[in-house]
C-alpha positions in Angstrom: 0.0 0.0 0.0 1.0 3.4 -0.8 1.3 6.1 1.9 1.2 9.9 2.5 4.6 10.9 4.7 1.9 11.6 7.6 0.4 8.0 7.1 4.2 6.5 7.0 5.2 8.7 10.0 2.1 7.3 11.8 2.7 3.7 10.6 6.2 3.9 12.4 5.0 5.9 15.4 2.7 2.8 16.2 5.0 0.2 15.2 7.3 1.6 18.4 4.3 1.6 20.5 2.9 5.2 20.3 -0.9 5.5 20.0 -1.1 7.8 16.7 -4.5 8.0 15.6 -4.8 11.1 13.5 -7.1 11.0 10.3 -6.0 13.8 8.4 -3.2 15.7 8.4 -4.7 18.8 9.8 -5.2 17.3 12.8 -1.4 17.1 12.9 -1.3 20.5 11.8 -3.4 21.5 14.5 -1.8 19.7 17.4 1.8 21.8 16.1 -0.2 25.2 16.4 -1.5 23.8 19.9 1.8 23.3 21.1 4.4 25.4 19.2 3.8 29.4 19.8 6.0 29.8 16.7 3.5 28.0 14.1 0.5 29.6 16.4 -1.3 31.0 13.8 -0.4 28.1 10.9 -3.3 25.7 10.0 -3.9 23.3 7.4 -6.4 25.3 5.4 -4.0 28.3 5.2 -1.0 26.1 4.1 -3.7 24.6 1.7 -4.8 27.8 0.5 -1.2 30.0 0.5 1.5 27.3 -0.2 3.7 28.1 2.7 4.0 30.6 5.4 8.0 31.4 7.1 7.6 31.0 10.6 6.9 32.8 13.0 3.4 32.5 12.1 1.6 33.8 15.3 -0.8 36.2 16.4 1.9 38.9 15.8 2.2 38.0 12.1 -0.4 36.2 11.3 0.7 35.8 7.6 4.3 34.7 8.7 7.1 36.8 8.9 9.4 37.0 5.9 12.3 37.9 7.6 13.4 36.6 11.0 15.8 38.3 13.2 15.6 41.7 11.2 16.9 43.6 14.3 19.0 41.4 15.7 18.6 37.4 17.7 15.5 37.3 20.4 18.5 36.0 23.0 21.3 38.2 21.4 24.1 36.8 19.2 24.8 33.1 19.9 27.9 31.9 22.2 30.4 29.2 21.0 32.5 27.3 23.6 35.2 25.4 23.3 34.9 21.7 24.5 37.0 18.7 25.0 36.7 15.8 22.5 35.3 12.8 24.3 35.5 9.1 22.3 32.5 6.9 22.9 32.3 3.2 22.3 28.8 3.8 20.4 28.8 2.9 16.8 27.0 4.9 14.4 25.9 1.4 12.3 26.4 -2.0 12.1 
């Protein structure tokens, strides 16, 4: 059988024992507005009927906001630190 990625992503979700019962993907879309402040105002019917939106899409910009960070970072520029390499005995395959 053939799959949407939401069906697919669903499929696997269950097979590792999560309860995923969505229908549609706008309930997924939905649950992501619920729950991320950035994608607030994003639903499925607006990605449906606009294409796209840049994120954030909130109650600020409902639209989206085309550029991000025009006036600088929310928590100022980012910090880089230097750290020690540490090996590990994990393997990334086989």
């Amino acid at each position: 059988a053939r799959y949407a990625d939401w069906e697919a992503t669903q499929e696997l979700a269950r097979a590792i024992g999560l309860d995923w019962n969505y229908t549609h993907p706008s309930q997924i879309m939905d649950e992501i507005a619920k729950t991320t402040p950035s994608f607030a105002n994003v639903s499925f019917e607006l990605l449906d009927r606009v294409g796209s939106v840049q994120w954030p899409c909130n109650e600020k910009a409902p639209l989206g906001t085309p550029i991000m960070h025009v006036d600088g970072f929310v928590r100022g520029k980012g910090k880089f630190i230097r750290t020690e390499y540490v090996a590990t005995d994990e393997r990334t395959g086989p």
